[in-house]
MOPAC internal coordinates of N, CA, C and O (Angstrom, degrees):
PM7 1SCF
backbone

  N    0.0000 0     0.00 0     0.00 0    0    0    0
  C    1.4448 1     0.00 0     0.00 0    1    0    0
  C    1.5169 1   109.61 1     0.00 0    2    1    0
  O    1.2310 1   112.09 1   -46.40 1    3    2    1
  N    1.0437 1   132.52 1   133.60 1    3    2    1
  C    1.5814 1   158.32 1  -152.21 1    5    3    2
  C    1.6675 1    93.00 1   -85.40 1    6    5    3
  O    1.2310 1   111.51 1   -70.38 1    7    6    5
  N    1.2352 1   133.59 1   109.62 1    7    6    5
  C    1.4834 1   141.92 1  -175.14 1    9    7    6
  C    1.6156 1    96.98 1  -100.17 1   10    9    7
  O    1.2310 1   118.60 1   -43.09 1   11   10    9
  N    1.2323 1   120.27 1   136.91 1   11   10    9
  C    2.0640 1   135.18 1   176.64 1   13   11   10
  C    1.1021 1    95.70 1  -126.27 1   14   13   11
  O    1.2310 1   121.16 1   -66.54 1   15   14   13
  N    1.9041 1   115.38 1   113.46 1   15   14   13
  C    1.1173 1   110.68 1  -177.03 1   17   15   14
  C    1.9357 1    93.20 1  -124.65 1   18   17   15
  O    1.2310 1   111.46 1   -20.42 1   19   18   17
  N    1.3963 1   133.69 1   159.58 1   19   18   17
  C    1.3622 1   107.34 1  -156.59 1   21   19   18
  C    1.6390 1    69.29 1  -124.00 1   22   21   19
  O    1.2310 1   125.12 1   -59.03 1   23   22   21
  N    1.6588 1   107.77 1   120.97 1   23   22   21
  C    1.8252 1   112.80 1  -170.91 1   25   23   22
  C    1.2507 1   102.62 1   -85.48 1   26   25   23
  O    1.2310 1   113.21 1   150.88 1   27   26   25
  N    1.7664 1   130.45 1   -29.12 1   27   26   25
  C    1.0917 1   142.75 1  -152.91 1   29   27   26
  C    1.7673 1   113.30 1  -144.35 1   30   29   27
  O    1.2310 1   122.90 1   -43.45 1   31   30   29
  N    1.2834 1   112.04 1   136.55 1   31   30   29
  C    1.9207 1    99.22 1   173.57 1   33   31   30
  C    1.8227 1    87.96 1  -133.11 1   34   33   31
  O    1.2310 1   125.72 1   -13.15 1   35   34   33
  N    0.9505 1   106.62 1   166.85 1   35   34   33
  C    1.4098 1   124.36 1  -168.00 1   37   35   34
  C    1.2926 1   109.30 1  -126.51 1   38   37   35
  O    1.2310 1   121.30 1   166.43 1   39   38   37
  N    2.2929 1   115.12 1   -13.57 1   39   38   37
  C    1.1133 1   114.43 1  -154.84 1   41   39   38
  C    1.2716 1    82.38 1  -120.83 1   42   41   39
  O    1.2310 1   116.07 1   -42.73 1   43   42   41
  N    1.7750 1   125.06 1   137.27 1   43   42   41
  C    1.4713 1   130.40 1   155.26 1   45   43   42
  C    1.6043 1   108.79 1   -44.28 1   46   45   43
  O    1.2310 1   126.22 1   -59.56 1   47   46   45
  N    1.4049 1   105.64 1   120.44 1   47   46   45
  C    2.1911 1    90.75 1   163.36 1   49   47   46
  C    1.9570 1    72.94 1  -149.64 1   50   49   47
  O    1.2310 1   133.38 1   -25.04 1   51   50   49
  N    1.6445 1    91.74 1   154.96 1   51   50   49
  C    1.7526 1   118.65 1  -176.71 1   53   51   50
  C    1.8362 1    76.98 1  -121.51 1   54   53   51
  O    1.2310 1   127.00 1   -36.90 1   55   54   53
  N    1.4950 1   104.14 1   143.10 1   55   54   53
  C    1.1466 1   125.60 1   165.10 1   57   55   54
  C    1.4964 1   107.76 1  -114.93 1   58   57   55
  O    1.2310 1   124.17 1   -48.64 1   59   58   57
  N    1.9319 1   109.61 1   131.36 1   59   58   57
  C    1.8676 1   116.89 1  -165.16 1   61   59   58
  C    1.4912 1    86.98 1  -122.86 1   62   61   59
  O    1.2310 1   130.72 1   -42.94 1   63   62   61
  N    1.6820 1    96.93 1   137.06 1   63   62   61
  C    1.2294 1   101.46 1  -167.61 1   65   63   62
  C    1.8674 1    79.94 1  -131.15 1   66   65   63
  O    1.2310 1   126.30 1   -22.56 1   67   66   65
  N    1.4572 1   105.49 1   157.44 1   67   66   65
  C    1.4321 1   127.18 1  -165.93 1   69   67   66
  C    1.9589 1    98.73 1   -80.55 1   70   69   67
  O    1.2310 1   120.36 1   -70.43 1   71   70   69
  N    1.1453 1   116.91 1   109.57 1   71   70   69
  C    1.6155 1   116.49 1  -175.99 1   73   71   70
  C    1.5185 1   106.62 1    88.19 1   74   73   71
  O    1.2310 1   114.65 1   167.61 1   75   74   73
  N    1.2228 1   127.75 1   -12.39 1   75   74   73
  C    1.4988 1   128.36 1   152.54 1   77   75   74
  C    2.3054 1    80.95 1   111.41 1   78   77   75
  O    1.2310 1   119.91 1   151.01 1   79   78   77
  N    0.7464 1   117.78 1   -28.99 1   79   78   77
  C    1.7440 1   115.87 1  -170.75 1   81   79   78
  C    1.6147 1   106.07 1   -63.02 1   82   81   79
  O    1.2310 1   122.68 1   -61.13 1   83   82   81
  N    1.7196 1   112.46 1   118.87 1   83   82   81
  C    1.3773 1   116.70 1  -175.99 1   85   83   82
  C    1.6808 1   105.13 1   -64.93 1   86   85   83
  O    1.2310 1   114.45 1  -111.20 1   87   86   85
  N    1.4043 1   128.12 1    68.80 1   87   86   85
  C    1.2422 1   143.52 1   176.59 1   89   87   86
  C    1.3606 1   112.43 1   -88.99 1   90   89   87
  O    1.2310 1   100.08 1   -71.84 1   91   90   89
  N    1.3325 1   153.65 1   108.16 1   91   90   89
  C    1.3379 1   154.48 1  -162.27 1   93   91   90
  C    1.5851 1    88.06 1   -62.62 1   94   93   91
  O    1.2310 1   107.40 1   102.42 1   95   94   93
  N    1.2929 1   141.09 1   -77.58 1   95   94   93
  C    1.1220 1   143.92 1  -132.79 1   97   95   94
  C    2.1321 1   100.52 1   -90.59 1   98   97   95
  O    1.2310 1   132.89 1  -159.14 1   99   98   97
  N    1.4578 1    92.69 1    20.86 1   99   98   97
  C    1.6475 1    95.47 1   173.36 1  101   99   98
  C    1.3224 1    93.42 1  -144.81 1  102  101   99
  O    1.2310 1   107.46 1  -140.39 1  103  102  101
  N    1.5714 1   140.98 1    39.61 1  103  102  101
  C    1.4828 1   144.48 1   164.48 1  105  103  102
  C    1.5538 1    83.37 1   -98.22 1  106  105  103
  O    1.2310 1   135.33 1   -46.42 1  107  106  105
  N    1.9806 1    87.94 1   133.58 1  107  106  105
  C    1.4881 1   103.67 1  -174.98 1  109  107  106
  C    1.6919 1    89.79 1  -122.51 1  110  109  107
  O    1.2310 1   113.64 1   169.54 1  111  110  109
  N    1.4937 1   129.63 1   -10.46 1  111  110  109
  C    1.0881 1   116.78 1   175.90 1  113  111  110
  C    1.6410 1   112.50 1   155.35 1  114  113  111
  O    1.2310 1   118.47 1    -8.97 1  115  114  113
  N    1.4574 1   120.52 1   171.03 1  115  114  113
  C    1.4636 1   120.05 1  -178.23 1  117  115  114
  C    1.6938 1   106.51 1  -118.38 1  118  117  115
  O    1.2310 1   125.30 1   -48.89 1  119  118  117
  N    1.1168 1   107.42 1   131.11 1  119  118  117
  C    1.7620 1   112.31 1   165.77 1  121  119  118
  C    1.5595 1   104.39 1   -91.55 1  122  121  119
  O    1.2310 1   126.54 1   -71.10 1  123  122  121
  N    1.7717 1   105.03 1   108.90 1  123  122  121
  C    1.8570 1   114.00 1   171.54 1  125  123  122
  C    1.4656 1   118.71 1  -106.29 1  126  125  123
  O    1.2310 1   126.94 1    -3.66 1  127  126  125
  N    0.9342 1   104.26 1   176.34 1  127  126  125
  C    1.3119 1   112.73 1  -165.47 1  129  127  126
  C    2.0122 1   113.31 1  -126.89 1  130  129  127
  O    1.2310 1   125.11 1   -64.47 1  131  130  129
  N    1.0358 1   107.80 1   115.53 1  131  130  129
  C    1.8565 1    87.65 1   179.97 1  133  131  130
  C    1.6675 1   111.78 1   -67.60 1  134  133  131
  O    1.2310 1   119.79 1   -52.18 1  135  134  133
  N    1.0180 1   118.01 1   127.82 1  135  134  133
  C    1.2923 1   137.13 1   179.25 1  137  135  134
  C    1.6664 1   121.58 1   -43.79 1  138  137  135
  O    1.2310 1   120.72 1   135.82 1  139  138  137
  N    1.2508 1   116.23 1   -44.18 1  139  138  137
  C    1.8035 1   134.55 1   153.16 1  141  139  138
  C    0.7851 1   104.41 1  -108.98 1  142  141  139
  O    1.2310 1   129.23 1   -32.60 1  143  142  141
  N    1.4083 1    99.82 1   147.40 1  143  142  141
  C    1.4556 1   114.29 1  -174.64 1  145  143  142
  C    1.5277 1   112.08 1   163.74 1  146  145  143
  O    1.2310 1   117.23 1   -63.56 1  147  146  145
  N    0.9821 1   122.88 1   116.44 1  147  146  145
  C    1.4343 1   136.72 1  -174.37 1  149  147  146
  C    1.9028 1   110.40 1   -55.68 1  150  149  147
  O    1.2310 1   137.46 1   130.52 1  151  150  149
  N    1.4168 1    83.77 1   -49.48 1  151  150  149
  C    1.8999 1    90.21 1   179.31 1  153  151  150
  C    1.6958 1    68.31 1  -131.21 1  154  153  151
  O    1.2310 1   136.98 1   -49.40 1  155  154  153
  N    2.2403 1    84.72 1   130.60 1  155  154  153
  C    1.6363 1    72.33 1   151.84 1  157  155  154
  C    1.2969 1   143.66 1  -130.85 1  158  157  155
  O    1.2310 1   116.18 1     6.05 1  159  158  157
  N    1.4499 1   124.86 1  -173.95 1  159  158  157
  C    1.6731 1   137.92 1  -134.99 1  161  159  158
  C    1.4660 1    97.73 1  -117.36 1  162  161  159
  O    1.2310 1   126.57 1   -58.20 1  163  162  161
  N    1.9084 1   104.97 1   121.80 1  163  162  161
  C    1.5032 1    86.67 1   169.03 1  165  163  162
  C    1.4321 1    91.72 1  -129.80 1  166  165  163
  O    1.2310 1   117.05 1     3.31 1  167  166  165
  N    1.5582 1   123.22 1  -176.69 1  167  166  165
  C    1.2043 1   132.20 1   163.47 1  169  167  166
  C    1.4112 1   113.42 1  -163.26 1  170  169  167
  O    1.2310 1   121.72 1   -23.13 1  171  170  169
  N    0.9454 1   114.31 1   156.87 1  171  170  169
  C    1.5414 1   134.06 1  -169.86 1  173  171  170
  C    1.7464 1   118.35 1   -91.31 1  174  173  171
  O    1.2310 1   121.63 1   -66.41 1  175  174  173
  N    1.4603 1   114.48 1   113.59 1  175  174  173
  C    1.7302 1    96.87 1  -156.73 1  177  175  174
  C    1.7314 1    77.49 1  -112.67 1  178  177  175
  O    1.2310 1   125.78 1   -14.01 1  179  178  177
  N    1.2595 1   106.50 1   165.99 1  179  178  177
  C    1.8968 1   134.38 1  -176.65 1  181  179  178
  C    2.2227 1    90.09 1   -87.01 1  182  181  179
  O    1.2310 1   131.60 1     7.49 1  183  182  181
  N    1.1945 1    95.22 1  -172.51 1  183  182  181
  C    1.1136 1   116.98 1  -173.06 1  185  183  182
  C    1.3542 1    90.81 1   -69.84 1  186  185  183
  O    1.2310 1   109.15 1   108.06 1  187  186  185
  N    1.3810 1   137.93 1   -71.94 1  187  186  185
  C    1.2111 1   151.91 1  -161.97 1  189  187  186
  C    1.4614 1   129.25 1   -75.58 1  190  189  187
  O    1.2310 1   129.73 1  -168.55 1  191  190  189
  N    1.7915 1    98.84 1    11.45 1  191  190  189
  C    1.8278 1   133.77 1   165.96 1  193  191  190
  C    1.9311 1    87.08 1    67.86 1  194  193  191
  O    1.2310 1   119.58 1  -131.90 1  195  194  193
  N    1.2270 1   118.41 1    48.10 1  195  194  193
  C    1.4030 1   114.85 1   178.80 1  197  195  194
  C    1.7344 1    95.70 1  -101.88 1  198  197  195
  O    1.2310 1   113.51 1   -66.51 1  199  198  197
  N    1.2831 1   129.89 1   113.49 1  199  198  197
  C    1.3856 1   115.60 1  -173.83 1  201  199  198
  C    1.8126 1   114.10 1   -71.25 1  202  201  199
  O    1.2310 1   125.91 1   -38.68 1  203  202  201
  N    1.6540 1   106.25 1   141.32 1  203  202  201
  C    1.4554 1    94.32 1  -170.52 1  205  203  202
  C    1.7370 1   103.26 1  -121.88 1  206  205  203
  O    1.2310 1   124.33 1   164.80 1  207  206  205
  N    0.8239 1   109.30 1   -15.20 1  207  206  205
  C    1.7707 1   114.52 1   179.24 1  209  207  206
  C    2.1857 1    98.78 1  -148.19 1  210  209  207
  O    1.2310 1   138.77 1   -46.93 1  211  210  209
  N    1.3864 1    81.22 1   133.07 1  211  210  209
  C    1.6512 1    95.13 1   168.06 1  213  211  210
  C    1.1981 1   116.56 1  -144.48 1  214  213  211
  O    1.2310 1   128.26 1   -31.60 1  215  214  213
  N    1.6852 1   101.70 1   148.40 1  215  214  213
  C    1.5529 1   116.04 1  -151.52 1  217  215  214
  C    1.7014 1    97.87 1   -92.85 1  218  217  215
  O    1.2310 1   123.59 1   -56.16 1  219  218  217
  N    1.4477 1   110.72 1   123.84 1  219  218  217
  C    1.3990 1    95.69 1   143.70 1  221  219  218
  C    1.3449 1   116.97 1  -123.56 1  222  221  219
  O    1.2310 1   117.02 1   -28.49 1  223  222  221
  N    1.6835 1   123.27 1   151.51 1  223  222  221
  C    1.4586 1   135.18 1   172.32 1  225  223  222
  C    1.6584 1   114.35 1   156.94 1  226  225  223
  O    1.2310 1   132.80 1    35.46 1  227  226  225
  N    1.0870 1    92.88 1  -144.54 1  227  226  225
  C    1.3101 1    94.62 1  -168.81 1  229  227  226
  C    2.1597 1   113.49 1  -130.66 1  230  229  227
  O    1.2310 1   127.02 1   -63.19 1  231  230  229
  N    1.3229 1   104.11 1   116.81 1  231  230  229
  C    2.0454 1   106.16 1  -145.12 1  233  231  230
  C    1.6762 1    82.15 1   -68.59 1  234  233  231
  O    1.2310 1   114.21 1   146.62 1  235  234  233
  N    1.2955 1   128.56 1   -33.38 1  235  234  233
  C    1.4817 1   136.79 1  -158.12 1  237  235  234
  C    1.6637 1   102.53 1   -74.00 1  238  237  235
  O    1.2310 1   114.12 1   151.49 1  239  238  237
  N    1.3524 1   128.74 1   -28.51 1  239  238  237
  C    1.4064 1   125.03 1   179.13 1  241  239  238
  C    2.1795 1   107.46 1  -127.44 1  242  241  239
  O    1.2310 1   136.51 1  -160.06 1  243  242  241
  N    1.2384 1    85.63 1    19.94 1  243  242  241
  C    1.4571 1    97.15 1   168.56 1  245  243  242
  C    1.7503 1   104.22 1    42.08 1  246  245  243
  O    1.2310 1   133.82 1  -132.03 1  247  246  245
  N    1.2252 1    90.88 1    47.97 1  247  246  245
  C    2.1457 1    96.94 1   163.59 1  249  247  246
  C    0.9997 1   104.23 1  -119.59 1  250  249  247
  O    1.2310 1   119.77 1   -54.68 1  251  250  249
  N    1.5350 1   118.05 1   125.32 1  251  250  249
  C    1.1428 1   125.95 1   170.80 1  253  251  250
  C    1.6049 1   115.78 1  -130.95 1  254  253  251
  O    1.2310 1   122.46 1   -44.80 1  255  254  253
  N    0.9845 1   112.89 1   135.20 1  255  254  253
  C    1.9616 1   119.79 1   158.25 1  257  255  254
  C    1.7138 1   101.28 1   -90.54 1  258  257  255
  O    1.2310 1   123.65 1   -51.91 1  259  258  257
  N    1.4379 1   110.60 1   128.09 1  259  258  257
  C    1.2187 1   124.45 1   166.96 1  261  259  258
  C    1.9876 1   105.48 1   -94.75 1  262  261  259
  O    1.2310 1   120.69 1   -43.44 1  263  262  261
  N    0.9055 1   116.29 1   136.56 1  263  262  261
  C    1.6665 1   129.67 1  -170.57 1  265  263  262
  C    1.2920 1   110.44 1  -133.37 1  266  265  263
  O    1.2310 1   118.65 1   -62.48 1  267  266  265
  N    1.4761 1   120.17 1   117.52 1  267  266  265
  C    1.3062 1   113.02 1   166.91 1  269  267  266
  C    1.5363 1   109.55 1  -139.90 1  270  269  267
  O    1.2310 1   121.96 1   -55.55 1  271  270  269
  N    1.1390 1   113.86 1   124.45 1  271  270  269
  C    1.7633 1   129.03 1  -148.85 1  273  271  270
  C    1.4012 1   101.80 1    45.25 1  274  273  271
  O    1.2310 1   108.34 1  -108.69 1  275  274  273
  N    1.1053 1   139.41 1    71.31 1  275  274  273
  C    1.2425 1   137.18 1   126.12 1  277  275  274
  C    1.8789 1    90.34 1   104.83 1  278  277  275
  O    1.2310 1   111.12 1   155.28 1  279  278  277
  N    1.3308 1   134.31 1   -24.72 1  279  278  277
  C    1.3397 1   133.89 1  -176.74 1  281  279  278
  C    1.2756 1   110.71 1   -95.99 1  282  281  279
  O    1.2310 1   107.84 1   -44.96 1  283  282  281
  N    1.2842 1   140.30 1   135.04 1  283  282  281
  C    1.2389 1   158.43 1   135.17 1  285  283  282
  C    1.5441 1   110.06 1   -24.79 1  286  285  283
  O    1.2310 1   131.61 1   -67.76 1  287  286  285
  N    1.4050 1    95.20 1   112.24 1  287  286  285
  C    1.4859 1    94.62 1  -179.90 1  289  287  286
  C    1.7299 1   114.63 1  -135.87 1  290  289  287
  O    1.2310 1   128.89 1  -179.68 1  291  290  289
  N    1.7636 1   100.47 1     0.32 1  291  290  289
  C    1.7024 1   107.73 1   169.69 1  293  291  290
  C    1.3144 1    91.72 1  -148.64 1  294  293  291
  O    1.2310 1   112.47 1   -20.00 1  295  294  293
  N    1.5310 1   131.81 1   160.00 1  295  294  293
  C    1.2267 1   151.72 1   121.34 1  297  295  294
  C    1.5436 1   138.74 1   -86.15 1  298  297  295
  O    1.2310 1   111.59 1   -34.52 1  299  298  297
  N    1.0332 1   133.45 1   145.48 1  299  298  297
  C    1.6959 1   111.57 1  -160.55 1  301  299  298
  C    2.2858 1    75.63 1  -141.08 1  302  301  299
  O    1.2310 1   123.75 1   -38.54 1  303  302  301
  N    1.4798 1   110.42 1   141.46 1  303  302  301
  C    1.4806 1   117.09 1   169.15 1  305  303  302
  C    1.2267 1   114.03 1  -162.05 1  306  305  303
  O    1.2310 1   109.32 1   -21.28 1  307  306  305
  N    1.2811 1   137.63 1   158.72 1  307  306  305
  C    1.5366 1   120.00 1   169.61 1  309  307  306
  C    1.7932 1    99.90 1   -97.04 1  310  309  307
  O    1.2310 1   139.29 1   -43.19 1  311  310  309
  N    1.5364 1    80.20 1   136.81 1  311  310  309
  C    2.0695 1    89.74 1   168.47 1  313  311  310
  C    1.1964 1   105.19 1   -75.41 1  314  313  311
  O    1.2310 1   124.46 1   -34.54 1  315  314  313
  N    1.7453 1   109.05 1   145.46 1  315  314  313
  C    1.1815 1   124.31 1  -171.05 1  317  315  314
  C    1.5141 1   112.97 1   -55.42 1  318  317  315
  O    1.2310 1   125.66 1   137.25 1  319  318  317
  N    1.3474 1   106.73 1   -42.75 1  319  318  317
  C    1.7889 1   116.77 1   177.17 1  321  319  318
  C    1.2828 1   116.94 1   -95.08 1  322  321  319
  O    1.2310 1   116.91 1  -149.82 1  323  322  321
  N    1.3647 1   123.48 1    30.18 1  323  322  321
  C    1.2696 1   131.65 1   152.97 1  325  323  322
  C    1.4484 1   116.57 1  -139.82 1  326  325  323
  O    1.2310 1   121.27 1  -150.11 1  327  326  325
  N    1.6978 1   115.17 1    29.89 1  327  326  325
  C    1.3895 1   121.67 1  -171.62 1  329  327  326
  C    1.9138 1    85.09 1  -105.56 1  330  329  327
  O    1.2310 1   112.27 1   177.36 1  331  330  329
  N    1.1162 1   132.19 1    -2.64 1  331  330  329
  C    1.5683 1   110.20 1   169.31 1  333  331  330
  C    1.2303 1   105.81 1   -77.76 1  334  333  331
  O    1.2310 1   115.19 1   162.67 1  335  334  333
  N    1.6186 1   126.72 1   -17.33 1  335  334  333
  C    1.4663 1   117.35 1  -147.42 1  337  335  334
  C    2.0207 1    83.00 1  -101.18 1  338  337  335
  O    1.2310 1   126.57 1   -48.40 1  339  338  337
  N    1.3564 1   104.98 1   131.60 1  339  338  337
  C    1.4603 1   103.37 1   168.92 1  341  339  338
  C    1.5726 1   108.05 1   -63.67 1  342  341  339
  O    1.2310 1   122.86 1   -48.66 1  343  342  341
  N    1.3486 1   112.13 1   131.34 1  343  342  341
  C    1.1275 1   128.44 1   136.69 1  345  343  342
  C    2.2212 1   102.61 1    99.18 1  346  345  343
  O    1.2310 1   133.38 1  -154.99 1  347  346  345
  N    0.7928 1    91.74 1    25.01 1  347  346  345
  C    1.6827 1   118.84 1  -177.28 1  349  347  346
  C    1.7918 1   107.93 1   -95.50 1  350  349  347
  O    1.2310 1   118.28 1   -78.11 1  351  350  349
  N    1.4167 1   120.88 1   101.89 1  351  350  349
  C    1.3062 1   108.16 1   178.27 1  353  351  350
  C    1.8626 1   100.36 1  -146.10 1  354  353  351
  O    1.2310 1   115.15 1   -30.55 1  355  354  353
  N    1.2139 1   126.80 1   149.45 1  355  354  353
  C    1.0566 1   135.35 1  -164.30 1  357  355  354
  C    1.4290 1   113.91 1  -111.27 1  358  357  355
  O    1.2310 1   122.90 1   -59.59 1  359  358  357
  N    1.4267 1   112.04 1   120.41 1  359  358  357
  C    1.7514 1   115.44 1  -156.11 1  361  359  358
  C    1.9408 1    91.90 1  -116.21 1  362  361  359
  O    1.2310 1   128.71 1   -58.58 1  363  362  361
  N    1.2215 1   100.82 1   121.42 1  363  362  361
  C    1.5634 1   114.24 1   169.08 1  365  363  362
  C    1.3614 1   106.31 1  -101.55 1  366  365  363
  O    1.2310 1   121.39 1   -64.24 1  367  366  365
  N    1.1101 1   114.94 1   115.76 1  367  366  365
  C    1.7043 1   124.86 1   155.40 1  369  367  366
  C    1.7335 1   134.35 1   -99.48 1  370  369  367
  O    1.2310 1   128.81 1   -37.62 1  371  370  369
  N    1.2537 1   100.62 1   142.38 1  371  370  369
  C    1.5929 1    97.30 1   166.59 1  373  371  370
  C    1.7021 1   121.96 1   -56.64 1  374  373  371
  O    1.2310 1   127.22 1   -53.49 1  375  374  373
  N    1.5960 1   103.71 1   126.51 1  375  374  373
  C    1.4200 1    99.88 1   174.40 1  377  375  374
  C    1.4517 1    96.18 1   -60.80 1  378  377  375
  O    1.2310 1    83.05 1   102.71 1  379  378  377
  N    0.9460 1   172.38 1   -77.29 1  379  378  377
  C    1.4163 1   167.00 1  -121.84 1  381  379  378
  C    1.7905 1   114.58 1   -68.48 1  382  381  379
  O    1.2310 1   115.43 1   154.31 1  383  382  381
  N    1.2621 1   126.29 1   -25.69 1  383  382  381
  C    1.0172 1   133.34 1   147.61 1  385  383  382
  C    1.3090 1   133.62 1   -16.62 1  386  385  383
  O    1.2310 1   120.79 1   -84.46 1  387  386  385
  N    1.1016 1   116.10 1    95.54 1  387  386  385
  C    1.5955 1   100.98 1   155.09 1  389  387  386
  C    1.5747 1   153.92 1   -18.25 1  390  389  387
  O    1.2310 1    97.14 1   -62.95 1  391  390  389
  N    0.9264 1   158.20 1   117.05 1  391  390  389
  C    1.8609 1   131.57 1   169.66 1  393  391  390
  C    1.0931 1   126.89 1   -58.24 1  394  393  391
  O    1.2310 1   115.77 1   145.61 1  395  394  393
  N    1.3722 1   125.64 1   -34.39 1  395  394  393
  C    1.7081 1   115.42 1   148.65 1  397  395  394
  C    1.5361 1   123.62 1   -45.36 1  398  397  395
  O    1.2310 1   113.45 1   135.33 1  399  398  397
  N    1.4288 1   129.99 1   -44.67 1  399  398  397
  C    1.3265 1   133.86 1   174.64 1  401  399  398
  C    1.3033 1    97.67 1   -58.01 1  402  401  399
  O    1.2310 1   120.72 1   104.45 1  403  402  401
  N    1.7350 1   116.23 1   -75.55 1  403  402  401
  C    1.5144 1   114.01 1  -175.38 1  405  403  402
  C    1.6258 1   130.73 1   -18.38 1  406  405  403
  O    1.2310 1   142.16 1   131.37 1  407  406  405
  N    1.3750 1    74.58 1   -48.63 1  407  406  405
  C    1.7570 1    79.63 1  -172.01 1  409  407  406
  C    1.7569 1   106.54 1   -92.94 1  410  409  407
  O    1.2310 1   116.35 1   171.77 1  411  410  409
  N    1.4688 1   124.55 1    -8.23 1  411  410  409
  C    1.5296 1   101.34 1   159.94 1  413  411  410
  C    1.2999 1   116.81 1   -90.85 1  414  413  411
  O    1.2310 1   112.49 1  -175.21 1  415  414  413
  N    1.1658 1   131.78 1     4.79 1  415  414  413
  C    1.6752 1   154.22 1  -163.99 1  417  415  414
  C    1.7789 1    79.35 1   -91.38 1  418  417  415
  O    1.2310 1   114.68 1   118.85 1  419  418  417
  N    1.6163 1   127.69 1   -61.15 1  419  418  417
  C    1.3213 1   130.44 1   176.96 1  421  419  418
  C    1.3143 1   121.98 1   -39.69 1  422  421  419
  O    1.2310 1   127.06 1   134.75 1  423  422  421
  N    1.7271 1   104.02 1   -45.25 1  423  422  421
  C    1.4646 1   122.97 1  -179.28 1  425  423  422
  C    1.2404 1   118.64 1   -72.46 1  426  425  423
  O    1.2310 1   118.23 1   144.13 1  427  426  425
  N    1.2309 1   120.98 1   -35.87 1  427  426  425
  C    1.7141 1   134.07 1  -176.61 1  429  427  426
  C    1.8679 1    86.14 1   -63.16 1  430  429  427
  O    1.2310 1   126.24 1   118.58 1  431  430  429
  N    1.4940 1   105.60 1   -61.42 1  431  430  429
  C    1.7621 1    99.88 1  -156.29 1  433  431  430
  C    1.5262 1   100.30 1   -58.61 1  434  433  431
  O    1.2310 1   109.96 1   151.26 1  435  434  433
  N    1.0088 1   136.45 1   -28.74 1  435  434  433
  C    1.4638 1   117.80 1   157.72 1  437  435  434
  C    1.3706 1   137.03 1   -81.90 1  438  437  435
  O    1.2310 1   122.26 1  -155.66 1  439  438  437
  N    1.1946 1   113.28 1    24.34 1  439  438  437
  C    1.5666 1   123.87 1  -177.66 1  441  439  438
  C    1.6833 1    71.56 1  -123.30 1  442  441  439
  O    1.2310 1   123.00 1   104.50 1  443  442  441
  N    0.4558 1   111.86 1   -75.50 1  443  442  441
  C    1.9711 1   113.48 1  -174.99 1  445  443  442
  C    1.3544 1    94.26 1   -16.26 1  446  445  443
  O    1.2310 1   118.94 1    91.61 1  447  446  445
  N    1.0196 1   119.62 1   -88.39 1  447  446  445
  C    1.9427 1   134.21 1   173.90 1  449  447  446
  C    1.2515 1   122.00 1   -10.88 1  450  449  447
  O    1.2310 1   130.55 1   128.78 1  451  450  449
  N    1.7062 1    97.25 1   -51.22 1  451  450  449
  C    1.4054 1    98.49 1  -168.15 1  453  451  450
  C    1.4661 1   107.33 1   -93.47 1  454  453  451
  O    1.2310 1   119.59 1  -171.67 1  455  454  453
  N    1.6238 1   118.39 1     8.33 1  455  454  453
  C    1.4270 1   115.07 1   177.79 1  457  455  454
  C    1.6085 1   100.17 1   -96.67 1  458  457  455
  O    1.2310 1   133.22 1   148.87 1  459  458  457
  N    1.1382 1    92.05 1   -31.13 1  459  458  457
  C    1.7953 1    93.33 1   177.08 1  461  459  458
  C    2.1955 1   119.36 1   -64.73 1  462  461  459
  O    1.2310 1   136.96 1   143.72 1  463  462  461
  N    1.4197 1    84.75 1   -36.28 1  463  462  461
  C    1.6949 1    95.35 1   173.71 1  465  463  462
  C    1.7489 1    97.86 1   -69.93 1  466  465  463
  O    1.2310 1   104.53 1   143.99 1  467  466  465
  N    1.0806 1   146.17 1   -36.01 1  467  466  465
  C    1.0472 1   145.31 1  -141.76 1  469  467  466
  C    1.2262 1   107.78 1   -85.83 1  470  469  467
  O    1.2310 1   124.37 1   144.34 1  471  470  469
  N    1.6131 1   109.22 1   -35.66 1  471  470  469
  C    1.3713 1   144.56 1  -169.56 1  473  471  470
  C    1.5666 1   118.53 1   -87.78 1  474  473  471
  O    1.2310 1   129.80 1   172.33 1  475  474  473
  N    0.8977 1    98.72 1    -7.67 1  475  474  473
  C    1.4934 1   120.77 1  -175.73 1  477  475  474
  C    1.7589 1   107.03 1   -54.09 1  478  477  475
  O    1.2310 1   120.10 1   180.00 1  479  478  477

């Protein structure tokens, strides 16, 4: 039987696992990134690569629109009077949200962060 093993990726993706433990049967999903891209594009795919939230903004000044089916349901920006303090940014969510979403909407803005530090 013919084994596909992927030796190399070219594309940033963070894998979120349910309680943070790399447990197969508690992977809730991967945050990717499109590979070109002028400004770039990430989004968040389910177990079953079904995309459920997508980022738009800009990773270099940490603005983001969070999108899920086509509606805005988080924003991520730094406040003006907390843009001296490194690493300080203010995340608005839809009351309609879930707490599972909430809190990977939490998880994305720090995978966000650390692509932006990376990028530096």
């Amino acid at each position: 039987y013919p084994t596909v093993e992927k030796i190399i990726s070219l594309r940033a993706s963070y894998k979120f696992f349910k309680g943070g433990e790399k447990v197969d049967d508690q992977f809730i999903g991967k945050l990717k990134r499109k590979l070109v891209s002028i400004k770039p594009s990430y989004w968040f795919e389910d177990p079953s690569e079904n995309r459920v939230f997508t980022m738009k903004g800009n990773v270099f000044t940490l603005k983001f629109k969070i999108l899920k089916d086509g509606k805005e349901v988080a924003e991520i920006s730094k406040k003006l009077w907390k843009s001296l303090l490194r690493g300080h940014y203010g995340v608005s969510m839809s009351p309609d949200l879930d707490d599972d979403s909430a809190m990977l909407i939490l998880g994305i803005v720090l995978m966000l962060h650390h692509e932006k530090e990376e990028n530096r």
